[in-house]
Every structure is written in structure tokens, then in C-alpha cells.
C-alpha positions as CSV (number, residue, x, y, z in Angstrom):
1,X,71.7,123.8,116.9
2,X,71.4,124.5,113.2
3,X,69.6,121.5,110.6
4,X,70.8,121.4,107.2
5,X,68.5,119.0,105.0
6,X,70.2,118.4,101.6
7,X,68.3,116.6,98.8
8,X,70.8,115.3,95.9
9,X,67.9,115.9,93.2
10,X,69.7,113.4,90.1
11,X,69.0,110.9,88.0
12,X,67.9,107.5,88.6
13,X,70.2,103.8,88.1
14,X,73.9,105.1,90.1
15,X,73.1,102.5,93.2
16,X,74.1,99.6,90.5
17,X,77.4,100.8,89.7
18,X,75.9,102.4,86.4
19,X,77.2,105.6,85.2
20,X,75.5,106.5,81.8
21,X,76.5,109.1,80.1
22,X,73.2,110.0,78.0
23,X,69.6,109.0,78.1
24,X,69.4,109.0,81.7
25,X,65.5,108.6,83.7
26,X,64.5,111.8,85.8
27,X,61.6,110.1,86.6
28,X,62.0,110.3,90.3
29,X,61.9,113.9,90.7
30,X,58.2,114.3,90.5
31,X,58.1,112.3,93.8
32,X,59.7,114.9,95.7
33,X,56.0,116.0,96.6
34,X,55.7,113.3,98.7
35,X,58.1,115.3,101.1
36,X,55.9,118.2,101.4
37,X,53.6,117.3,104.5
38,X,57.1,116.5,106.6
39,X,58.7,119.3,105.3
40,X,56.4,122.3,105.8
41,X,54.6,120.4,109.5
42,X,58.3,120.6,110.7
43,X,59.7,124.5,109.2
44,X,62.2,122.1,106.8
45,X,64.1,124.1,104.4
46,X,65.3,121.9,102.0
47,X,68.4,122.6,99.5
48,X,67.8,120.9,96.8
49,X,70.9,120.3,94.7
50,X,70.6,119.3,91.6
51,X,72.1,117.4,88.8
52,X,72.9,118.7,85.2
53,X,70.4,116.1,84.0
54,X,67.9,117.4,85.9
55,X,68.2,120.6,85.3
56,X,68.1,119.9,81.5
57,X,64.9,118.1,82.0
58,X,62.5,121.7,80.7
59,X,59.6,119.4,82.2
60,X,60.7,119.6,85.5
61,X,61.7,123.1,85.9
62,X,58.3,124.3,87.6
63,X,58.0,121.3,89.4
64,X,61.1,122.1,91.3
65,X,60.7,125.8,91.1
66,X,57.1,125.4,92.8
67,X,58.9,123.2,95.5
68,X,61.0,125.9,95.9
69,X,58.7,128.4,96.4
70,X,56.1,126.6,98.4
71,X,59.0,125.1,100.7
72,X,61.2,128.2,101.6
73,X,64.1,125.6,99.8
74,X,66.9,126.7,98.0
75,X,68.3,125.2,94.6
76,X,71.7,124.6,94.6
77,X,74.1,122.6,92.2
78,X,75.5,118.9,92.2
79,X,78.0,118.2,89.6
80,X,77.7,114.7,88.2
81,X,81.3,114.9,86.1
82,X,80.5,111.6,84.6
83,X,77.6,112.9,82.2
84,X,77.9,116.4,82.8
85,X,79.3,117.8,79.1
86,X,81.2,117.8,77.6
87,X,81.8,114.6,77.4
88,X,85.6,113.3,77.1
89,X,87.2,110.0,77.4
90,X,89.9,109.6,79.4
91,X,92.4,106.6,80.6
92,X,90.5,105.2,84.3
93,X,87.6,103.8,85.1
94,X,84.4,105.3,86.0
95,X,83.8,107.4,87.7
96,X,86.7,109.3,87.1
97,X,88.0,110.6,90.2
98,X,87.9,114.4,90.1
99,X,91.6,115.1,90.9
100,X,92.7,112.7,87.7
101,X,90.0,115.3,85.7
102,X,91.8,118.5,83.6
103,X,90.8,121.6,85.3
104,X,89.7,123.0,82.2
105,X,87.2,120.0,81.6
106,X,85.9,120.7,84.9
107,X,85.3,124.2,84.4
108,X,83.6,123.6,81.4
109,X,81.1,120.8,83.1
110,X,80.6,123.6,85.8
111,X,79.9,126.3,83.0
112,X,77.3,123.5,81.4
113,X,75.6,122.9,85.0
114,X,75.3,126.7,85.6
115,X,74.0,127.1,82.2
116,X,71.2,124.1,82.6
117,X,70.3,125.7,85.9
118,X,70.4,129.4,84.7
119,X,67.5,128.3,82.2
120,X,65.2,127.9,85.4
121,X,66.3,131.1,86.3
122,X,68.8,129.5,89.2
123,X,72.2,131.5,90.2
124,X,73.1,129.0,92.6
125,X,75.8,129.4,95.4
126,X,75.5,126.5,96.7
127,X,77.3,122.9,95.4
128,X,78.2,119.5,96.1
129,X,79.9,117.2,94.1
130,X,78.8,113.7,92.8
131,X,80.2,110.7,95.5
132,X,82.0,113.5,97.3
133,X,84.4,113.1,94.9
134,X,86.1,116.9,95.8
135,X,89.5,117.2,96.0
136,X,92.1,120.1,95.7
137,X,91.5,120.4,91.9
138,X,88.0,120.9,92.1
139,X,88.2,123.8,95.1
140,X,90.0,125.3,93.1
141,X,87.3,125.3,90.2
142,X,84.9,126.4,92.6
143,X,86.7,129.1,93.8
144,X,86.5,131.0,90.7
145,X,82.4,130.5,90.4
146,X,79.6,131.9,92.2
147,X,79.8,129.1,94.9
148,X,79.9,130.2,98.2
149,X,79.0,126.9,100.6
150,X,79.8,123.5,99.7
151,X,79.0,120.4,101.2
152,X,81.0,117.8,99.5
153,X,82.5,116.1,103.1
154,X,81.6,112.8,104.3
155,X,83.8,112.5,107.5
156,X,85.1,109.1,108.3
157,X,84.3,108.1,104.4
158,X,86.6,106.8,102.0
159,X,85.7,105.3,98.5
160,X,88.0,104.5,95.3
161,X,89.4,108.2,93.8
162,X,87.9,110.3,97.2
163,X,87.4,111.1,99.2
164,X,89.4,110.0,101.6
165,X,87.7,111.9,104.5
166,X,88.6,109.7,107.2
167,X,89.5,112.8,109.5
168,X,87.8,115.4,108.4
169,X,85.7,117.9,110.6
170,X,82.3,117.4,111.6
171,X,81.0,121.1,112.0
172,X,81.5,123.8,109.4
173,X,84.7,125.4,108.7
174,X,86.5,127.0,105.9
175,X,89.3,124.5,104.2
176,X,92.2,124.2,103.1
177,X,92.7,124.5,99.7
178,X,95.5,121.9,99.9
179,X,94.2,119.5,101.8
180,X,90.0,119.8,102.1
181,X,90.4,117.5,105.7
182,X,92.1,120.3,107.5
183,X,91.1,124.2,108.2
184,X,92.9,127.0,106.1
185,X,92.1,129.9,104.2
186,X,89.7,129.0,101.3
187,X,86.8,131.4,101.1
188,X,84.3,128.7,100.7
189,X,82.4,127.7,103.5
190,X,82.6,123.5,104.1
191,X,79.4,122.5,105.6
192,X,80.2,118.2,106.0
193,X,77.8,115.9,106.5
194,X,77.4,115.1,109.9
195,X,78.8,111.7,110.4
196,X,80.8,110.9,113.7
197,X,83.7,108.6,114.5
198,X,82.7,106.5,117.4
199,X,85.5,108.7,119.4
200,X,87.2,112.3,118.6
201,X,90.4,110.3,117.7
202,X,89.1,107.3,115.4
203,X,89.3,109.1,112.5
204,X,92.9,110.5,112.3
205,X,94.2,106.9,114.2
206,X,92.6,105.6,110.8
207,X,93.9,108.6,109.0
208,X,97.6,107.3,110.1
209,X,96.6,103.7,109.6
210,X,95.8,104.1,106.1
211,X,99.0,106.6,105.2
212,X,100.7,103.8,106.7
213,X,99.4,100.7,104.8
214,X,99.1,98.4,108.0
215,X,96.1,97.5,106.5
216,X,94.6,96.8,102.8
217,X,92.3,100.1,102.3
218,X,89.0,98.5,102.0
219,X,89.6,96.8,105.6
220,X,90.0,100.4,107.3
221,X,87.1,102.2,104.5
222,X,84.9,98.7,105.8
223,X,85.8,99.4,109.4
224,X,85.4,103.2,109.7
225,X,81.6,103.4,107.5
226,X,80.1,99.9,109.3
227,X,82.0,99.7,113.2
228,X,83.7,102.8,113.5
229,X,81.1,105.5,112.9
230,X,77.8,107.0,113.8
231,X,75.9,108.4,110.9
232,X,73.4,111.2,111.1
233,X,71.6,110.1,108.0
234,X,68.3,108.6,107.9
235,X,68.6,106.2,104.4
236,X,71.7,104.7,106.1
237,X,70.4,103.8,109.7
238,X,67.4,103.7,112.2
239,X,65.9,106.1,114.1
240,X,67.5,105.1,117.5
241,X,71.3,105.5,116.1
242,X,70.1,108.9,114.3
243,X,69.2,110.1,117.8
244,X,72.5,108.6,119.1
245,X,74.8,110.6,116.9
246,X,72.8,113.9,117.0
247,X,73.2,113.9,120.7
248,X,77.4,113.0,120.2
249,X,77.4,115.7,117.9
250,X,75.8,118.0,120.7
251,X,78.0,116.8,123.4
252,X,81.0,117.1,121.2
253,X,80.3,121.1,120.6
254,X,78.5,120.3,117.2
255,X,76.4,123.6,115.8
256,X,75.5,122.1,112.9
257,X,73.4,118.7,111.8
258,X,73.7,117.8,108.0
259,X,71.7,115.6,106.9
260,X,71.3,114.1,103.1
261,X,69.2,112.1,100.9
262,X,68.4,111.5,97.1
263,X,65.6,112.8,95.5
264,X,65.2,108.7,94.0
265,X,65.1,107.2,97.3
266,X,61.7,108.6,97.6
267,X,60.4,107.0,94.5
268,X,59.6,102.8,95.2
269,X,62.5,101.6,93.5
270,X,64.7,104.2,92.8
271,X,67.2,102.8,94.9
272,X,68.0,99.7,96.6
273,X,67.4,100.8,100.0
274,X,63.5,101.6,98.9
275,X,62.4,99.2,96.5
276,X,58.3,99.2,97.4
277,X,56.2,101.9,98.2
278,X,55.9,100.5,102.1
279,X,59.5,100.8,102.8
280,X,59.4,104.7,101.0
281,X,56.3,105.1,103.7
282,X,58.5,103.7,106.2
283,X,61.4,106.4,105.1
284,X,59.0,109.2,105.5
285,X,57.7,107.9,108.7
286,X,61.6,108.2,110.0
287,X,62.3,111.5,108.5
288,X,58.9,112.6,110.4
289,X,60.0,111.2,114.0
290,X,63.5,112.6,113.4
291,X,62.2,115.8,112.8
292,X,60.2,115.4,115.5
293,X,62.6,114.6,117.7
294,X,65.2,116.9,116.5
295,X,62.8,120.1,117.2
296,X,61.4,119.0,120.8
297,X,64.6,117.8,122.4
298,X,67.6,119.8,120.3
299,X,65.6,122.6,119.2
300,X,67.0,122.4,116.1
301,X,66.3,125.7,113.8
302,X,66.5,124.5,109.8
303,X,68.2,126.4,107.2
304,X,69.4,126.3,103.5
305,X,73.1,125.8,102.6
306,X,73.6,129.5,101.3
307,X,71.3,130.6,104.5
308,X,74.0,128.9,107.2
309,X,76.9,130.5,105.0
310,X,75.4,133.5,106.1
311,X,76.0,133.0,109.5
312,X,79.7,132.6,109.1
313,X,82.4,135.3,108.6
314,X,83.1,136.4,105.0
315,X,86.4,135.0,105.1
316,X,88.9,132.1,107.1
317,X,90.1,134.2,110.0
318,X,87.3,134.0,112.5
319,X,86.7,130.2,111.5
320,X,85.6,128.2,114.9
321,X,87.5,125.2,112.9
322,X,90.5,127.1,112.3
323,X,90.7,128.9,115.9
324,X,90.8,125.3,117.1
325,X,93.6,124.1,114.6
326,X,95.7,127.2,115.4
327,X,95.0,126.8,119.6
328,X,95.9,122.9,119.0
329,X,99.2,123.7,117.3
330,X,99.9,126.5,119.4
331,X,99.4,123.7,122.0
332,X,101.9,121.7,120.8
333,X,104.4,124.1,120.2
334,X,104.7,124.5,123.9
């Protein structure tokens, strides 16, 4: 099995609903250090994906390029439309969802990212976008950049504006431009974050719910993130259920763990779920067993985004994801 370890490297303040548009704190990302005896004592390689206020941050640059270096990670990009310029106002609230966003003012916010990152000397080709907010519209903005793997899925997730990924696919595939949840013919590798319904068939039966509207959408969004699901994630649960769904995802054909953080939960504070330094400890403590665990019972071997795109055909025909679709409707044709 393949680990994927994603950092969202950002600003601090977004875990209380704030979504500032200038003046933001970068503070946190000089605590990314404090990852470095987990990281290199287990053969992590980090992708770091970071924000256009990072990236515009000059005093940081070396910090993250050293990590870079020193860690074998790769920089990739996260797109934070909300204070990524240029800046425009437009009629819903924050934070816009992507797919109510003109194209052309999200090609010009990826422009400004690539532009902050191609001052560190970064060509990334890797990307995720901020709350998972991708839909259709934005695919098709980064299918006409450099980006070749995105991770931008949260299966079995759905927030206000996206995404509404309630049954998407938990192991890599190549999607469809209309409709992310589903295998087709984009070129850009989908590499989701590895969060399980409780069985194969929770998600679309919630899926069908929800296009039904049996039930108000925060019941079934409630349901499917606190009852329905088993998350892979180490900020979201404990170090028994993070063993749990790594061995579903095994026994379920999984090839690939994805795993994500942000760069502020390692700084006391930076988020709610770490507001001292002794719960931080306690974090690193749990990404160190997992690790642990992950590379003495599941053998895991860690790569980069843009490393694990490598793996994969150049292209949608040979998808594992879309073999299966194709074998499942062929199935039911018959």
C-alpha cells in the first residue's frame, strides 16, 4: 500500500469561520520543524501545498524550501479563492463556492498562486483546493495549467457550496470532468482523501437520500461525517479508529492511504483542535504511532502527490476506477 501525507501549509484564523481577505498571520509555518523527527525516523515524504499567502510571505521561502530539501517533500499548490487576487466582490456569502466563481477570476487567482510560488522557484503539479471546494468549473481551470494530481476529494463529505462528495471513490482514479464523484476521462489524476463509509453502499444510499430531499441536508452531511464514516485522518480521530479504517481500506482493495493536516495545527493554538503545546505533543505522538503502525503491519511505502501520479497511466483508459465503472455498467446491462 501507498501513503500519501498532505500538509495544507496556509494561513492561520479559517477554524472560526473567518475568511480575511488581506493581512492574514503566517505565523504557523515556522512550526512545521516540529515534524521533522517523525517525518524523516519514518521515510515520510510530505507534499506540502501551499497557500498564496504563504507563498507571498518572502520570509518563508527558505524555510519551506530547506523542508523541502531536507525531507524528500514536494511543494505543491492550494488555492485559497477567498484571498487569492484579485480580489472581486461578488453576490454570496463567503466563501464563495467555486462553481458560483467566473472562470476567468479563477484563472487569474491560479495565475497569481503560480506566480507567488514561481518566486521560490516552485513549478508545482500538484493542487488542492481550499475546503474541497472543486467542482466541474474549477477542473476545468486546472486542466489547462501545469497540474497533473489533485487531491481536492473528501469522500462521504458534504459542506455548504461543495463538495458534495458523499459517494465519491476512495482510491485514486481519473474523473469525470462532469461530475468529479464518478470516473471518466479527465487527464488529471484524483488522489481523495482516504475517508470510508461504514459500508461500500453508505455513501451512494446517502447520495440518493440527499438528491431526494427525504431529509434536511445537514441531517444526512451530520450523519455521514460523525455515524456514517471512518476517517483516515489523525486531527479528526484517535489512533484506534485510524487503525480501523486503514485496515477497511485494505480489505476493501484500497492502494492508496491519504492522509491530511494543516500546517497551523502544529502550532499551540493555531486551531481549535490544538490549543496548548501538550495537546500539539499529543498530535505528534499519534502521527508517530500511526506511522509506526502503518510501516510494520501495512508496509506502507510514502510518496509525494506528483510521485504517486507517476505510477498511474498518462491518461483515463487504464484507470483501475474506471475499469470498475465500465465492468459495473457492463454488469448491469446484462
Amino acid at each position: 500500500m501507498k501513503l500519501v501525507v498532505t500538509i495544507d501549509v496556509e494561513e492561520e484564523g479559517l477554524f472560526q469561520d473567518r475568511y480575511e481577505p488581506k493581512a492574514v498571520s503566517v505565523d504557523n509555518v515556522r512550526h512545521l520543524a516540529r515534524l521533522g523527527g517523525v517525518v524523516r525516523h519514518w521515510g515520510i515524504r510530505p507534499t506540502l501545498l501551499v497557500t498564496h499567502a504563504v507563498a507571498s510571505h518572502r520570509p518563508h521561502h527558505e524555510v519551506l524550501l530547506n523542508l523541502r530539501d531536507r525531507w524528500g517533500a514536494e511543494i505543491g499548490a492550494h488555492l485559497h479563492h477567498w484571498n487569492t487576487p484579485p480580489l472581486e466582490s461578488l453576490p454570496h456569502p463567503d466563501p464563495v463556492p467555486s462553481e458560483l466563481i467566473p472562470t476567468r477570476l479563477l484563472q487569474e487567482k491560479m495565475e497569481s498562486l503560480f506566480r507567488a510560488l514561481g518566486d521560490m522557484g516552485v513549478e508545482p503539479s500538484s493542487f488542492r483546493m481550499g475546503r474541497f471546494n472543486i467542482g466541474p468549473r474549477m477542473l476545468s481551470v486546472l486542466e489547462g495549467t501545469r497540474i497533473q494530481v489533485d487531491s481536492s476529494i473528501c469522500p462521504t463529505r458534504k459542506y455548504y457550496g461543495g463538495p458534495d462528495h458523499l459517494f465519491a471513490p476512495e482510491d485514486p482514479y481519473f474523473p469525470d470532468p462532469a461530475d468529479l464523484r464518478r470516473a471518466g476521462s479527465s487527464r488529471i489524476l484524483e488522489v481523495p482523501l482516504t475517508v470510508l463509509p461504514l459500508t461500500r453502499r453508505l455513501g451512494r444510499f446517502l447520495g440518493r437520500m440527499d438528491g431526494r430531499s427525504l431529509f434536511p441536508d445537514a441531517w444526512i452531511a451530520w450523519f455521514s461525517k460523525n455515524l456514517g464514516s471512518f476517517p483516515a485522518q489523525p486531527v479528526w480521530t484517535g489512533l484506534n479508529r485510524l487503525k480501523i479504517a486503514a485496515m477497511i481500506h485494505r480489505s476493501r482493495g484500497g492502494q492508496v492511504l491519504t492522509i491530511f493536516f494543516h500546517s497551523s495545527e502544529i502550532m499551540a493554538g493555531g486551531s481549535p483542535y490544538h490549543r496548548t503545546e501538550e495537546e500539539v505533543d499529543r498530535f505528534l505522538k499519534r502521527l508517530d504511532s500511526f506511522f509506526a503502525w502503518l510501516r510494520q503491519e501495512l508496509s506502507v511505502e510514502s510518496l509525494t502527490l506528483s510521485e504517486l501520479g507517476r505510477l498511474y497511466p498518462n491518461g483515463a483508459e487504464r484507470s483501475p476506477a474506471l475499469e470498475e465503472a465500465r465492468a459495473a455498467r457492463h454488469r448491469r446491462a446484462v
